[in-house]
RONU-644072 format. One record per residue: residue number from 1; residue in three letters; x, y, z of N, C-alpha, C, O in turn. Coordinates in nm, 4 decimals, decimal comma, always signed. Each point is the difference from the previous one (the first is absolute). Layout:
REM residues N
NODE nupa koldren      n.X      n.Y      n.Z     ca.X     ca.Y     ca.Z      c.X      c.Y      c.Z      o.X      o.Y      o.Z
NODE  NUM     ALA        X        Y        Z        X        Y        Z        X        Y        Z        X        Y        Z
...
//
This chain:
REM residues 120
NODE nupa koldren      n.X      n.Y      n.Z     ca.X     ca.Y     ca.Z      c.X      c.Y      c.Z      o.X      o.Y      o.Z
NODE    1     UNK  +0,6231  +5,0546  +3,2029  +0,1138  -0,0871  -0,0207  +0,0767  -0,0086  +0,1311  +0,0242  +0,1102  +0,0494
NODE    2     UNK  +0,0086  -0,1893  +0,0011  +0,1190  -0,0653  +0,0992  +0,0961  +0,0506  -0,0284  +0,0399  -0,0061  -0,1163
NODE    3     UNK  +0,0291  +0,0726  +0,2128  +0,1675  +0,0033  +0,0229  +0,0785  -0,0644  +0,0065  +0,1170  +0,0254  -0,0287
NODE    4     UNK  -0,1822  -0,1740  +0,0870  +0,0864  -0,1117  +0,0155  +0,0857  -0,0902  -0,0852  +0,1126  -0,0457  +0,0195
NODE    5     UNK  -0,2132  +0,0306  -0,1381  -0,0059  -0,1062  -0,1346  +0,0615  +0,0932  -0,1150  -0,0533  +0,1103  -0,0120
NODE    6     UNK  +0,1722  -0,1458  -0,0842  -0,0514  -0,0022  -0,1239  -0,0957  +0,0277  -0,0867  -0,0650  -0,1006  -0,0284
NODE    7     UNK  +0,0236  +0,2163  -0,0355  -0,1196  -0,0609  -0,0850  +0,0738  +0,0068  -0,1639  +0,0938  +0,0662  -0,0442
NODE    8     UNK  -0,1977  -0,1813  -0,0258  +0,0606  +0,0661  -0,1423  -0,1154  +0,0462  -0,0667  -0,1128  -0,0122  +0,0476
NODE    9     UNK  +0,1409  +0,0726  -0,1721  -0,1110  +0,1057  -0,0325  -0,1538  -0,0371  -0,1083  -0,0603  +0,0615  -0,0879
NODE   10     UNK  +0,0465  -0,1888  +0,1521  -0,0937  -0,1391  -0,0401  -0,1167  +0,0375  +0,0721  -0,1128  +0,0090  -0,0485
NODE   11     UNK  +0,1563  +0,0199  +0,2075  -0,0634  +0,0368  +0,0796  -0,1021  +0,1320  -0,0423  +0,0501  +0,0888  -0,0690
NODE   12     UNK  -0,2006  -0,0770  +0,1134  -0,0919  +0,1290  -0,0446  -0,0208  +0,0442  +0,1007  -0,0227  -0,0858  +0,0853
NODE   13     UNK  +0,0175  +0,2353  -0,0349  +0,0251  +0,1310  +0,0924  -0,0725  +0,0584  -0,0672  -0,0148  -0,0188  -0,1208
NODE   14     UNK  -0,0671  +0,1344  +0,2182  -0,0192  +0,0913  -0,0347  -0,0327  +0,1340  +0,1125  -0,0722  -0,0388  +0,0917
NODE   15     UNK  +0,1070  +0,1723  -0,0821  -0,0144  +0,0242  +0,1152  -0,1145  +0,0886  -0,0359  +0,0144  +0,0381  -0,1161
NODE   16     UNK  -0,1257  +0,0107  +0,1730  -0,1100  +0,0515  +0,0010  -0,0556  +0,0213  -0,1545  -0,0479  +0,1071  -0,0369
NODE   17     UNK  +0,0573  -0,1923  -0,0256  -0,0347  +0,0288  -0,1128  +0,1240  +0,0738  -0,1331  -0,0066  -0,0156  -0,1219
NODE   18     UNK  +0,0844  +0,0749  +0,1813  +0,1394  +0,0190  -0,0702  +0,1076  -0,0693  -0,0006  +0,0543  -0,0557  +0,0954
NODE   19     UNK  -0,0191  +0,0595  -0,2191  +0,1290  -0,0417  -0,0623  +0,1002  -0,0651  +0,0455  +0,0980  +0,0079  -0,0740
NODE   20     UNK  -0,0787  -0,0900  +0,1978  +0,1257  +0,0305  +0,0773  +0,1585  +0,0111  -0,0700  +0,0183  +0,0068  -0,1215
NODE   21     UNK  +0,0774  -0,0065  +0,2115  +0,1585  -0,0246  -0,0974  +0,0215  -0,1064  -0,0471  +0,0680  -0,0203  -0,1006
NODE   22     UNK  -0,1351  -0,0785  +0,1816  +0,0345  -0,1805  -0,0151  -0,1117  +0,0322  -0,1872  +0,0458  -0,0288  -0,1105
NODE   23     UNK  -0,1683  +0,0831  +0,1322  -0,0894  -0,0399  -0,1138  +0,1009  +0,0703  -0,1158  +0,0081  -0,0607  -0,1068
NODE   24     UNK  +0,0517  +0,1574  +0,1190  +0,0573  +0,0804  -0,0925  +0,1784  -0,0389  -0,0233  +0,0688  +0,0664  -0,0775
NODE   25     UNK  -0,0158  -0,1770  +0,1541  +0,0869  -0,0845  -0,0226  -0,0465  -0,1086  -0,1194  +0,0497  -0,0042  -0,1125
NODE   26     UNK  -0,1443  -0,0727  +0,1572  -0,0810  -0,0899  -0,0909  +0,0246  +0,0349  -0,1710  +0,0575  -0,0532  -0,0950
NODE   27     UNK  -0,1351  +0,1709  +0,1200  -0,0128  -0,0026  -0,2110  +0,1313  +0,0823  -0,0562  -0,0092  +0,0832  -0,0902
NODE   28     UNK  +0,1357  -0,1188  +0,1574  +0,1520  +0,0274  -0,0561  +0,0093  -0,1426  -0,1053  -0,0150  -0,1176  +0,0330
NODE   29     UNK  +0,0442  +0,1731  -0,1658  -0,0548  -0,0753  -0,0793  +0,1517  -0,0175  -0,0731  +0,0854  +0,0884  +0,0068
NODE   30     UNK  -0,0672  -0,2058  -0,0717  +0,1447  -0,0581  -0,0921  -0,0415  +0,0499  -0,1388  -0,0634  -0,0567  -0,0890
NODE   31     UNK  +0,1006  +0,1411  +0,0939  -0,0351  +0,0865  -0,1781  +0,0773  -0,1003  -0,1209  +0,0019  +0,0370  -0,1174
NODE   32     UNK  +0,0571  -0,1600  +0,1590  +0,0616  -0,0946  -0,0829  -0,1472  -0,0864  -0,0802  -0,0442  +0,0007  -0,1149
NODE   33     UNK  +0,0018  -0,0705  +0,2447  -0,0930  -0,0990  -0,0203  -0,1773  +0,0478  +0,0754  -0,1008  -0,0697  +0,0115
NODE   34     UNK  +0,1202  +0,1794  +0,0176  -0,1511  +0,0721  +0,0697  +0,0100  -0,1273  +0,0614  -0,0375  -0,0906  -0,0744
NODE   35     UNK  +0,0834  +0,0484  +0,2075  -0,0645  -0,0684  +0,0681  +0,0579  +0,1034  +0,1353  +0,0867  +0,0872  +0,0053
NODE   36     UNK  -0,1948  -0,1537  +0,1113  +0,0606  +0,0685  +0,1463  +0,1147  -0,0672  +0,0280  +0,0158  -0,1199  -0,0229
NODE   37     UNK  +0,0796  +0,2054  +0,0806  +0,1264  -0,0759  +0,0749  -0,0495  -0,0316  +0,1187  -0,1018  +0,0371  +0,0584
NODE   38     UNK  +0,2093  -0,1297  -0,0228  -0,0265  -0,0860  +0,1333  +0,1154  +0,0896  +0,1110  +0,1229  -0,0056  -0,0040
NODE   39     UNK  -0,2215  +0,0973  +0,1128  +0,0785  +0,0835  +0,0664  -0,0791  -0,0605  +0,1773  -0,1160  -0,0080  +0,0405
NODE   40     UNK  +0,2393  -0,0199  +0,0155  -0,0116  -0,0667  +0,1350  +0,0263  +0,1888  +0,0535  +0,0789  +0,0847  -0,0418
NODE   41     UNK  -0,1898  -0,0798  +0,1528  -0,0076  +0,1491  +0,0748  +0,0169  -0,0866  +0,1384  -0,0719  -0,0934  +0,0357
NODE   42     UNK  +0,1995  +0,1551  +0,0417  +0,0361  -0,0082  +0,1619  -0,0600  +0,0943  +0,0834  -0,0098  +0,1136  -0,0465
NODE   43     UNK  -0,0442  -0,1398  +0,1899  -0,0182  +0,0669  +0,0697  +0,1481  +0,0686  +0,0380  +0,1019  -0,0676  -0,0144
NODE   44     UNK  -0,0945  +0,2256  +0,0710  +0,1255  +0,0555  +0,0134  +0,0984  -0,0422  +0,0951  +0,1153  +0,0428  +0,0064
NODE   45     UNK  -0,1834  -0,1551  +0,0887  +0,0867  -0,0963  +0,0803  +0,0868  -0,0783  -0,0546  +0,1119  -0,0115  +0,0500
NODE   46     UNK  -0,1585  -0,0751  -0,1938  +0,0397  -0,0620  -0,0484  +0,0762  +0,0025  -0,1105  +0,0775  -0,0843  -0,0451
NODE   47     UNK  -0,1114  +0,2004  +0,0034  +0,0897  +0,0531  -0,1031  +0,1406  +0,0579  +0,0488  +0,1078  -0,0301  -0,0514
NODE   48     UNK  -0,1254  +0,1167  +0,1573  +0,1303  +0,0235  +0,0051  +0,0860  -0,1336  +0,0582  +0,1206  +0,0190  +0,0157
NODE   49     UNK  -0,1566  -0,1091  +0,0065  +0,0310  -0,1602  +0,0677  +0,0876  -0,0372  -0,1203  +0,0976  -0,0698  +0,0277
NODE   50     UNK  -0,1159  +0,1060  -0,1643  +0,0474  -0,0781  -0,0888  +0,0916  +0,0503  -0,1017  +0,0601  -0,0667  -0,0842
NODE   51     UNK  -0,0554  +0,2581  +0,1120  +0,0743  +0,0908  -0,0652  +0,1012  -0,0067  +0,0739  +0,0305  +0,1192  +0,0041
NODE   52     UNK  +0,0408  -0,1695  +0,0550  +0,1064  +0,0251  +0,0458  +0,1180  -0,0251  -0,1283  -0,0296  -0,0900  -0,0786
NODE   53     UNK  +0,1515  +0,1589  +0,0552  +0,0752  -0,0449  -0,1037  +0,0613  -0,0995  -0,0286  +0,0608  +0,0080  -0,1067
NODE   54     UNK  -0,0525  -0,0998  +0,1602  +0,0341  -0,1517  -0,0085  -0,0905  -0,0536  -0,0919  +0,0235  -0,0585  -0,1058
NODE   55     UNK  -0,1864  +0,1001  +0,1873  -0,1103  -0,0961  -0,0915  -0,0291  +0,0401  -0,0932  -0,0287  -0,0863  -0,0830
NODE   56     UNK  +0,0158  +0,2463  +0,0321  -0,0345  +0,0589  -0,0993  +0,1001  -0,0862  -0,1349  -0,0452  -0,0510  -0,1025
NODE   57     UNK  +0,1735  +0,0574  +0,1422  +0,0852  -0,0676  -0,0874  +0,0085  -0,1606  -0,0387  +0,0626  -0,0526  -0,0920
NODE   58     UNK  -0,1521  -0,0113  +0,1998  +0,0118  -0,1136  +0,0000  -0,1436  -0,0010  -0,0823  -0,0017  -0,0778  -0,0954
NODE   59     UNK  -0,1302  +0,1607  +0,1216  -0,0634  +0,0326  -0,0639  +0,0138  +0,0049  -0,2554  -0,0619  -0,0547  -0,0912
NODE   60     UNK  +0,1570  +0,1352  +0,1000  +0,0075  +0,0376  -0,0955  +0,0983  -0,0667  -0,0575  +0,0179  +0,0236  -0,1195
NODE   61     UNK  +0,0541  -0,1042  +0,1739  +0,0994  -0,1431  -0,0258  -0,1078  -0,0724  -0,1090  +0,0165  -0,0268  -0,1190
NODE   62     UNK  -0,1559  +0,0022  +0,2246  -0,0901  -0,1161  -0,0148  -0,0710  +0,0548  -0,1449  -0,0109  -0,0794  -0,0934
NODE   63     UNK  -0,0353  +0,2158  +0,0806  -0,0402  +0,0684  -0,0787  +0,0832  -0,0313  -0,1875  -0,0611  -0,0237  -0,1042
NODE   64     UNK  +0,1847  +0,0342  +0,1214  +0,0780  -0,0437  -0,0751  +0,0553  -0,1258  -0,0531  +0,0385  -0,0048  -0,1168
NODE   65     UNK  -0,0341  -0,0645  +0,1698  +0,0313  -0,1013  -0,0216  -0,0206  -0,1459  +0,0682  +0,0416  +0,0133  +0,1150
NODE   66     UNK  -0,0971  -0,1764  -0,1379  -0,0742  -0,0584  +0,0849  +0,1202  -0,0625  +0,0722  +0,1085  +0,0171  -0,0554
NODE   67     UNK  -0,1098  -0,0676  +0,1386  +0,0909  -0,0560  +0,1085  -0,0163  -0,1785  +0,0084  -0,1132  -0,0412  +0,0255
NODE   68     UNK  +0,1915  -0,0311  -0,0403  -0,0690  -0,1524  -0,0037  +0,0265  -0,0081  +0,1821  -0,0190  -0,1050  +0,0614
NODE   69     UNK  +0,0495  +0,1910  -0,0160  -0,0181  -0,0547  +0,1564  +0,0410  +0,0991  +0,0849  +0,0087  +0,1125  -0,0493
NODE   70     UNK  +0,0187  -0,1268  +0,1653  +0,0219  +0,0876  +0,1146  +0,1286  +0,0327  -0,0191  +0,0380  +0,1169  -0,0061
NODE   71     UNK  +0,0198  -0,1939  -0,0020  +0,1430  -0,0230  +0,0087  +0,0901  +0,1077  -0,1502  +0,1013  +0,0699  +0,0005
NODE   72     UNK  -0,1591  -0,0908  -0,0639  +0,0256  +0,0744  -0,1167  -0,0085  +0,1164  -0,0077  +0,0906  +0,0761  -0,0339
NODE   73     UNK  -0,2506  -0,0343  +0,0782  +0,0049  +0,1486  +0,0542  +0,0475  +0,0437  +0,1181  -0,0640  +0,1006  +0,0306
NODE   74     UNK  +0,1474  -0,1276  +0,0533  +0,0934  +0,0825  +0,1121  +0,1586  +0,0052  -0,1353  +0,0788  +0,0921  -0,0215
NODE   75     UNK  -0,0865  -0,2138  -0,0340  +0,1701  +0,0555  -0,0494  -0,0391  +0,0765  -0,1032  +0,1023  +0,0450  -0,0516
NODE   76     UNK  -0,2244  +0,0032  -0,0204  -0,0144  +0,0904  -0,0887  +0,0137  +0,1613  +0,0389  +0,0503  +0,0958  -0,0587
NODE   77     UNK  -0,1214  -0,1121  +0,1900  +0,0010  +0,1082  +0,1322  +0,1548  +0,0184  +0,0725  +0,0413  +0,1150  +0,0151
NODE   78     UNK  +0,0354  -0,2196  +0,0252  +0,1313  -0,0433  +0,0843  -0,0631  +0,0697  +0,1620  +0,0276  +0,0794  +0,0899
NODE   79     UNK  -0,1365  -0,1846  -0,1400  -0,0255  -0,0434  +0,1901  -0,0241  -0,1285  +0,0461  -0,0301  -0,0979  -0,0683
NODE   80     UNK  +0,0493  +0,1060  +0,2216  +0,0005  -0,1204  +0,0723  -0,1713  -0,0431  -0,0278  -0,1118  +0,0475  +0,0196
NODE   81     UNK  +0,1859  -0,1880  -0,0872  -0,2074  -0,0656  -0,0446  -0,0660  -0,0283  +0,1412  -0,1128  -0,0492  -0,0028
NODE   82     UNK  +0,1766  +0,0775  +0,1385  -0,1181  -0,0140  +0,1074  -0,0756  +0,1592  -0,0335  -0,1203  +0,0065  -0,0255
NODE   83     UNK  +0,1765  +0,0717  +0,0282  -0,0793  +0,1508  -0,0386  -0,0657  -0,0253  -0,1077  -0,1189  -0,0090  +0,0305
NODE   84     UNK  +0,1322  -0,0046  -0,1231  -0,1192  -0,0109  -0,1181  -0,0589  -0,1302  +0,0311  -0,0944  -0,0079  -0,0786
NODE   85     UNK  +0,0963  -0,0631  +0,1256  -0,1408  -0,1041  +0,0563  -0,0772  +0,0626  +0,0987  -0,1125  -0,0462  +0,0191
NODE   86     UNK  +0,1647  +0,1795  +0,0737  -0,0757  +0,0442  +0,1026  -0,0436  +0,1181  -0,0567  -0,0811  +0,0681  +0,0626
NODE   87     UNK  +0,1233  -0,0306  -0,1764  -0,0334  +0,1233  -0,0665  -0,1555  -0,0052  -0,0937  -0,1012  +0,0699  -0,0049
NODE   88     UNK  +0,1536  -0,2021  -0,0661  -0,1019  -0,1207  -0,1070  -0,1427  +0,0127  +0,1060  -0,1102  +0,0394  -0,0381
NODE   89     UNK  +0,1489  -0,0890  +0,1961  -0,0970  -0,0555  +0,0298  -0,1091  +0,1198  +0,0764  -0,1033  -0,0152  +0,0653
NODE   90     UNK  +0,1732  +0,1276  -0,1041  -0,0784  +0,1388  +0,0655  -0,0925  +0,0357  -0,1098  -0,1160  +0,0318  +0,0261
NODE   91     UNK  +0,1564  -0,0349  -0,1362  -0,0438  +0,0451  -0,1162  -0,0946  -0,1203  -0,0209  -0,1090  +0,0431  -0,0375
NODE   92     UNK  +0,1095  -0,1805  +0,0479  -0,1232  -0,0451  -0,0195  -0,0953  -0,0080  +0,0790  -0,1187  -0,0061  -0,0320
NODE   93     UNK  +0,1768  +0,0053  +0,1736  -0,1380  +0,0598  +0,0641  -0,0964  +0,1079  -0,0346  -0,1226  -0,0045  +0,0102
NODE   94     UNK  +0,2123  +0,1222  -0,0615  -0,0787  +0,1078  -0,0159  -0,0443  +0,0157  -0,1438  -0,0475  +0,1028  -0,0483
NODE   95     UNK  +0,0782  -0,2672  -0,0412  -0,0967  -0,0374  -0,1212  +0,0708  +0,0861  -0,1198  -0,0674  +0,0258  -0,0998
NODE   96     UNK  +0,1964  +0,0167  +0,1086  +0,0919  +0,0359  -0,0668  +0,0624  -0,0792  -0,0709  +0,0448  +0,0576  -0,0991
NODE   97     UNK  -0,0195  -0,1685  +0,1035  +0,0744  -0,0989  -0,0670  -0,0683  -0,1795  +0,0420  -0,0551  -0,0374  +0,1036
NODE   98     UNK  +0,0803  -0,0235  -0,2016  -0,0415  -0,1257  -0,0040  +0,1159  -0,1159  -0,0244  +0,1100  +0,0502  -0,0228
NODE   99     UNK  -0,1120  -0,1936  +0,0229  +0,0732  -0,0916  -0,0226  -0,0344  -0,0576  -0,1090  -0,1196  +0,0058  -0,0285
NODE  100     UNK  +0,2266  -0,0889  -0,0787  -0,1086  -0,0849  -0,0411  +0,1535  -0,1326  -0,0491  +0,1128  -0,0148  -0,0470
NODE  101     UNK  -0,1923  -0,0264  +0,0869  +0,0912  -0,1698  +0,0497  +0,0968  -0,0030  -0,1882  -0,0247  +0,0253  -0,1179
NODE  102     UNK  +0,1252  -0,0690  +0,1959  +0,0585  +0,0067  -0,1507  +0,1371  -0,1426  +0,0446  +0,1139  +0,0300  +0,0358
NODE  103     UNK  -0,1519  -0,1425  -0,0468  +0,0699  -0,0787  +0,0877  +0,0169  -0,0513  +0,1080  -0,0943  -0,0654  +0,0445
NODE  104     UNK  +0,2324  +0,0771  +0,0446  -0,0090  +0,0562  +0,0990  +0,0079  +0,0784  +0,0775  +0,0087  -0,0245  +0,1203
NODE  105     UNK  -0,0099  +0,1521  -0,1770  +0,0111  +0,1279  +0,0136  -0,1387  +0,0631  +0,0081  -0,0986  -0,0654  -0,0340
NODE  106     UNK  +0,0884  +0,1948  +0,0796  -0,0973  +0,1095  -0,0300  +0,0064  +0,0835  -0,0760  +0,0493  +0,0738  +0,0852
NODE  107     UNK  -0,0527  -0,0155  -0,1657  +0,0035  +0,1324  -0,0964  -0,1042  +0,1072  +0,0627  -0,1214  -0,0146  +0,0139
NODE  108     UNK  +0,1871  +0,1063  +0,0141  -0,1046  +0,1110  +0,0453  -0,0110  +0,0947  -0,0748  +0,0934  +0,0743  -0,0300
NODE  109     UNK  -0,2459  -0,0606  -0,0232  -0,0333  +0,0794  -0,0960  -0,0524  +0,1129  +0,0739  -0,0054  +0,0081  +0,1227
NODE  110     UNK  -0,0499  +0,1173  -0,2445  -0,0692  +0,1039  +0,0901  -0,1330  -0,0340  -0,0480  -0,0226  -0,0491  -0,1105
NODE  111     UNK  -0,0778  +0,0817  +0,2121  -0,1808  -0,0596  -0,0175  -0,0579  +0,1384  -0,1007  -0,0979  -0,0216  -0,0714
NODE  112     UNK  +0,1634  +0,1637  +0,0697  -0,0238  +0,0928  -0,0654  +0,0709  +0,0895  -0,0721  +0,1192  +0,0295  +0,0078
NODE  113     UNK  -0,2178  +0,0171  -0,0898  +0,0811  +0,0975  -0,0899  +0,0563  +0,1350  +0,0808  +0,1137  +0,0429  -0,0198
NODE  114     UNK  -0,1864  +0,0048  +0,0922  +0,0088  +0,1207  +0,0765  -0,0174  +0,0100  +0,1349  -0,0840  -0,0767  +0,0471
NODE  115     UNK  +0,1551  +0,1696  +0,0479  -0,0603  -0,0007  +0,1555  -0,0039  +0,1191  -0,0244  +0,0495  +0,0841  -0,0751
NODE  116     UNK  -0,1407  -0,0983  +0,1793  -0,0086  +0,1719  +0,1053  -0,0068  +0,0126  +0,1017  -0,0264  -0,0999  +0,0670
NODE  117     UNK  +0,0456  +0,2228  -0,0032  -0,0654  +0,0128  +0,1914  -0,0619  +0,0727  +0,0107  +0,0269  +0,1007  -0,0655
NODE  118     UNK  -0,1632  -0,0971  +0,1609  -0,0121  +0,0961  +0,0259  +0,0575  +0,0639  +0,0676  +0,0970  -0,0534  +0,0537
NODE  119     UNK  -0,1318  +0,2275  -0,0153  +0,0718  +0,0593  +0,0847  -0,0846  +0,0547  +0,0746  +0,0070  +0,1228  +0,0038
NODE  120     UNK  -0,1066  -0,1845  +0,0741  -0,0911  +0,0581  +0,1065  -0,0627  -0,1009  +0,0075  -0,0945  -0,0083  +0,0784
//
């Protein structure tokens, strides 16, 4: 696996024939509906890129409740909406969050149920 990219856990690994963490992330299972959750895994560059406490919260804003736009989520937050458009636009690079046209606005959703990082 790359350090560089994102992966999500769609992706198949395996390291010499064992188990890896990514394979043993995979079958974390929703004891609601037995289906796999959808868990986006960061390289540890990128993860800590996005834990910072601003985003975590802006994170778990999104988690909670949907946002009809940018603008909505900074005054839900009480921040300046140039920071959460530059915040928005870190997190979708790193495939954390998505748009989806709602007018003329954006609504930024989250693309997953779960993240992680690695830590090595």
């Amino acid at each position: 696996m790359s350090l560089d990219t994102p992966h999500s856990l769609s992706d198949t690994e395996t390291q010499s024939g064992e188990e890896s963490r990514i394979d043993k992330l995979r079958k974390i299972h929703d004891t609601k509906d037995n289906r796999s959750e959808d868990i986006l895994v960061l390289d540890s560059e990128s993860y800590s890129k996005i834990t910072t406490k601003e985003r975590l919260k802006m994170i778990k804003a999104l988690r909670e409740k949907e946002f009809d736009s940018k603008k909505e989520l900074a005054e839900e937050l009480g921040r300046d909406v140039k920071n959460i458009h530059d915040d928005l636009d870190l997190l979708r690079r790193k495939n954390v969050v998505e748009f989806e046209s709602n007018g003329r606005s954006l609504s930024p959703r989250l693309r997953h149920q779960h993240i992680a990082g690695e830590i090595i």
